[in-house]
Each structure stands twice: as structure tokens, then as C-alpha cells.
SETOR-472781 format. One record per residue: residue in three letters; x, y, z of N, C-alpha, C, O in turn. Coordinates in steps of 0.1 Angstrom, whole numbers, always signed. Layout:
N
<'ALA'; <X; Y; Z>; <X; Y; Z>; <X; Y; Z>; <X; Y; Z>>
...
END
This chain:
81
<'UNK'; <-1489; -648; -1008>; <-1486; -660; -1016>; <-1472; -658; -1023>; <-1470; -648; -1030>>
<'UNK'; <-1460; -671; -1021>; <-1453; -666; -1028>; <-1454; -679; -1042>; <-1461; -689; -1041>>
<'UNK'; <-1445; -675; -1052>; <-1445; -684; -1061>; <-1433; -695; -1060>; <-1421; -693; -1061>>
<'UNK'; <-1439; -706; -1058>; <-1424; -715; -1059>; <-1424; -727; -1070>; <-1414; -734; -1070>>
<'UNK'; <-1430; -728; -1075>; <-1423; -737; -1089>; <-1434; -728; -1101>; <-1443; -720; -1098>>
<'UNK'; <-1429; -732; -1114>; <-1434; -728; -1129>; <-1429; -738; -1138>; <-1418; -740; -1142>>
<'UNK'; <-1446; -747; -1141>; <-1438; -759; -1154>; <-1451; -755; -1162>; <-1460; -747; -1159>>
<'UNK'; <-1451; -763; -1174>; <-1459; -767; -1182>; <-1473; -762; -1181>; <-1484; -767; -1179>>
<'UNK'; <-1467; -746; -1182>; <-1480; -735; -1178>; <-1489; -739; -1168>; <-1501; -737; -1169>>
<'UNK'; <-1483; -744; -1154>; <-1489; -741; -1144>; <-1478; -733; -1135>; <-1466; -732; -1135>>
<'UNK'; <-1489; -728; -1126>; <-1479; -717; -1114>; <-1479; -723; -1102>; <-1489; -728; -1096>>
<'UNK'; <-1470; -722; -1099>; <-1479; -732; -1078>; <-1471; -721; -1071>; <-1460; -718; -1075>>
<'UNK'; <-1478; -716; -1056>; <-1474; -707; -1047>; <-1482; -715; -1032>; <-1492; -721; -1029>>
<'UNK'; <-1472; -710; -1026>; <-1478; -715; -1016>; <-1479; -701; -1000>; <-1473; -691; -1001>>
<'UNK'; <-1485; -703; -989>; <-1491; -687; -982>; <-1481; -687; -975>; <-1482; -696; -967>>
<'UNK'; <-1468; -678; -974>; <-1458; -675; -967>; <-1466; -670; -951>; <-1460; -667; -941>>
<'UNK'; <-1477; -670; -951>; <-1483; -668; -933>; <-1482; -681; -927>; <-1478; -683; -915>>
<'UNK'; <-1490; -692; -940>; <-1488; -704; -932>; <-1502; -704; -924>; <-1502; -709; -912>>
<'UNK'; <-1514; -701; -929>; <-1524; -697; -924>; <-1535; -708; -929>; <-1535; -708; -941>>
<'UNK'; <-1545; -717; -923>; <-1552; -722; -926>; <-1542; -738; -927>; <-1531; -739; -924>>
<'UNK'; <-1552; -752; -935>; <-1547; -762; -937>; <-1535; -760; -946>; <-1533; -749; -952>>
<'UNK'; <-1526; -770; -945>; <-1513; -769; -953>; <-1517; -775; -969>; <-1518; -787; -971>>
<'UNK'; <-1518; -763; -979>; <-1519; -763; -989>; <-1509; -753; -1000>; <-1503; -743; -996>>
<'UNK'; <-1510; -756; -1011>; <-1506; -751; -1024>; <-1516; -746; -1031>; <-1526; -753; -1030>>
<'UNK'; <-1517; -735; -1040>; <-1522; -731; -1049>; <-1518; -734; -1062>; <-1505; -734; -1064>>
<'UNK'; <-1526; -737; -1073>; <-1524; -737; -1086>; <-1531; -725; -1094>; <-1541; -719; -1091>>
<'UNK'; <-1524; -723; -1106>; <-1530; -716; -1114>; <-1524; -721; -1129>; <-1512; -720; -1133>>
<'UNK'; <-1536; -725; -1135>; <-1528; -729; -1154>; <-1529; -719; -1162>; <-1541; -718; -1166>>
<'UNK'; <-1522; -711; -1166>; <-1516; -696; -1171>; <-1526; -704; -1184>; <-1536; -697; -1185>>
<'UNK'; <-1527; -714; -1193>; <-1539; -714; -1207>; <-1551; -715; -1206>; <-1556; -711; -1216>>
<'UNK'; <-1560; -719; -1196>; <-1570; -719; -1198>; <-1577; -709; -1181>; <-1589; -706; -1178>>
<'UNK'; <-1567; -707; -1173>; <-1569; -699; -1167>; <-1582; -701; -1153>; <-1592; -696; -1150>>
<'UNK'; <-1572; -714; -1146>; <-1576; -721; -1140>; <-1571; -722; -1127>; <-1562; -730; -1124>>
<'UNK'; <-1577; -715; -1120>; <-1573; -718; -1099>; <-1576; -730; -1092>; <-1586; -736; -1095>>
<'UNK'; <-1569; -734; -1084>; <-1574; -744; -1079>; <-1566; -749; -1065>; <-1557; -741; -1062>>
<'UNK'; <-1567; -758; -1058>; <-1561; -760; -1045>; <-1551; -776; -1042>; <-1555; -786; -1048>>
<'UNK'; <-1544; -776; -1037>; <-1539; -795; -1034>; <-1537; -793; -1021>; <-1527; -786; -1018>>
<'UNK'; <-1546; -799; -1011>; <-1544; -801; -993>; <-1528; -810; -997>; <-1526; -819; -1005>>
<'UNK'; <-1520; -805; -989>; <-1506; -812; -988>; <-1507; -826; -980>; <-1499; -835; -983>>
<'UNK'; <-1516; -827; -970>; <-1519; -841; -960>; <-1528; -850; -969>; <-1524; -861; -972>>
<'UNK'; <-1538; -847; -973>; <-1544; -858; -981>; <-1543; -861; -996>; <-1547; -872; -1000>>
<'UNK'; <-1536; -850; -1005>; <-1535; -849; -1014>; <-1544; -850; -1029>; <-1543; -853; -1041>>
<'UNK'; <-1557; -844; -1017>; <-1571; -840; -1026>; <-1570; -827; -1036>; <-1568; -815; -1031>>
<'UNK'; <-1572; -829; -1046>; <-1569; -814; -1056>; <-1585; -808; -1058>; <-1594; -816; -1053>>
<'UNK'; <-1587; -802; -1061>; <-1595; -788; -1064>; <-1592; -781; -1073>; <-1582; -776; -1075>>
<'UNK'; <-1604; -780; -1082>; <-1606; -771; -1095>; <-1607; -781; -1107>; <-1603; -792; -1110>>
<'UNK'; <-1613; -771; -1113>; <-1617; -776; -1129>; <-1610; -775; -1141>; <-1614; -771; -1152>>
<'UNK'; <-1589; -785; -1134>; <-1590; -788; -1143>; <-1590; -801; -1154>; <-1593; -812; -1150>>
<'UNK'; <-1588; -798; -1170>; <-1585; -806; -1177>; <-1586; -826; -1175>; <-1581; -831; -1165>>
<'UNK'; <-1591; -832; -1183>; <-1586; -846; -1176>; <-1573; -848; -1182>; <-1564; -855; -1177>>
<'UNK'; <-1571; -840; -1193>; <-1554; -840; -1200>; <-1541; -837; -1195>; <-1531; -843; -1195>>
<'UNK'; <-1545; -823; -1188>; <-1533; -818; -1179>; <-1531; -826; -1166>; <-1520; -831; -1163>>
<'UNK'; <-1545; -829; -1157>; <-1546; -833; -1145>; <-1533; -842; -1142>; <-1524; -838; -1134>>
<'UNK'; <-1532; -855; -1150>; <-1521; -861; -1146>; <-1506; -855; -1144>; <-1498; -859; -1135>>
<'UNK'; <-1503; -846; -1152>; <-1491; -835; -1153>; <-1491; -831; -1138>; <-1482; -834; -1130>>
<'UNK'; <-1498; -825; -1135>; <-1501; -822; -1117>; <-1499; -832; -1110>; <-1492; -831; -1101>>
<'UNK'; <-1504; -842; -1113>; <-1509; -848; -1103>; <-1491; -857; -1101>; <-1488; -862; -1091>>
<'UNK'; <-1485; -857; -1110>; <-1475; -864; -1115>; <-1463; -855; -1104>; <-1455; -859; -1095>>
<'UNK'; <-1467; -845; -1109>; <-1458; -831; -1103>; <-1459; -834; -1087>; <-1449; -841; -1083>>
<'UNK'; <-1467; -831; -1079>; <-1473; -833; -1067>; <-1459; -846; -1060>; <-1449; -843; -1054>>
<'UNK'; <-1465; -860; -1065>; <-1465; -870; -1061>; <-1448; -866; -1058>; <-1443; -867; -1046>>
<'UNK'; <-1441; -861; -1068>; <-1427; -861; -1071>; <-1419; -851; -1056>; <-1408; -851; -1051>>
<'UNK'; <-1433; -842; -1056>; <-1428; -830; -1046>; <-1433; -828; -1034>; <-1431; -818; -1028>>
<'UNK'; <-1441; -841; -1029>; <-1448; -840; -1021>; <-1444; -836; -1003>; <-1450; -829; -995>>
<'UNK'; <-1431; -845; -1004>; <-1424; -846; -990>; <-1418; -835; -987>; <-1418; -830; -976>>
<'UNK'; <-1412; -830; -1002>; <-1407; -814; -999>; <-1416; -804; -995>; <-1413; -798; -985>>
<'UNK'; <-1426; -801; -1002>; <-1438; -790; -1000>; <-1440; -793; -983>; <-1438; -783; -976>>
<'UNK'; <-1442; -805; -979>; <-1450; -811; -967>; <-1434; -799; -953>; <-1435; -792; -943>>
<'UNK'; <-1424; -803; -961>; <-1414; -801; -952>; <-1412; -786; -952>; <-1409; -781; -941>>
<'UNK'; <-1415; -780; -964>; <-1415; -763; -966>; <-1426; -757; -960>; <-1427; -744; -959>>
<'UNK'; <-1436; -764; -955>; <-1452; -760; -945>; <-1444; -762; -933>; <-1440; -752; -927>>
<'UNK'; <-1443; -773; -929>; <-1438; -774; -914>; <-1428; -768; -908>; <-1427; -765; -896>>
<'UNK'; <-1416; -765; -917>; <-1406; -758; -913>; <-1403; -740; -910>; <-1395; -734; -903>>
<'UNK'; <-1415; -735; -921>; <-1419; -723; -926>; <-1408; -719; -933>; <-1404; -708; -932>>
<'UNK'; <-1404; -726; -939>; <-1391; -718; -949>; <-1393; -727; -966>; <-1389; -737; -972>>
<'UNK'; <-1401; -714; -969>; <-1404; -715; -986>; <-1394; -717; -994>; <-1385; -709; -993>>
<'UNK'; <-1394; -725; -1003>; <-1379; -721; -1015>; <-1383; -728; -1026>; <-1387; -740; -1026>>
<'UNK'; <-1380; -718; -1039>; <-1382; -721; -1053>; <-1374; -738; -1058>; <-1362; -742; -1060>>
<'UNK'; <-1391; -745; -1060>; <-1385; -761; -1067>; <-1380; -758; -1080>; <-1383; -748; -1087>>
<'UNK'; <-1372; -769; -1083>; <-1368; -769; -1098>; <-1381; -775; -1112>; <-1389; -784; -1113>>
<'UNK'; <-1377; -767; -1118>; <-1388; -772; -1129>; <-1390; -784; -1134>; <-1399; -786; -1142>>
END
């Protein structure tokens, strides 16, 4: 997994093998919370917050085409915050 963005105490990485469905990982460094976003349907996973969720979910929407384009292409690179 590498790490490609860091905001508002979350971490998102995504699997430099490229192995399984085209997804991202989360992790919220305060309450210490894993979780998943399928990149094609943009279903999230994990428990978090109803407070933060939108923050992600906000995040996602914004970066979606890029992530989609960094799976298909295989060439990972750090988003901006």
C-alpha cells in the first residue's frame, strides 16, 4: 500500500499491485478507523462518524476521476491536500 493523500486526519493509500477491485483505503488517524471506497461505484466502508463522513465523501467526489485514472494506468502519485 502506498500513501497518496493526507487531510483532515485521514490517510488514503491505495495497493501499488493493483490486486483485487479498484479501491482506496482509509484510515482516520483520531478515532482510528479503517475503512474501504470501491473506486467504480463509490460505496464506502467502515464506521465512520456521520460528522467526518461528508469530509470523505466530499474528498472522493473531488478526486474521483484521478484515483479511477491512477488504478487503470498503474502509476500512483501523491494528490494535493
Amino acid at each position: 500500500m502506498v500513501k497518496i493523500a493526507e487531510f483532515n486526519g485521514f490517510e488514503i493509500f491505495m495497493d501499488d499491485k493493483f490486486k483485487g477491485s479498484p479501491s482506496i483505503k482509509i484510515h482516520y488517524i483520531e478515532d482510528d478507523i479503517d475503512g474501504t471506497i470501491d473506486l467504480c461505484s463509490g460505496d464506502l466502508e467502515g464506521d465512520f462518524d456521520q460528522y467526518i463522513k461528508p469530509t470523505l465523501i466530499a474528498w472522493f467526489q473531488c478526486f474521483h476521476e484521478r484515483l479511477l485514472e491512477m488504478w487503470s494506468s498503474r502509476n500512483i502519485a501523491l494528490l494535493p491536500s
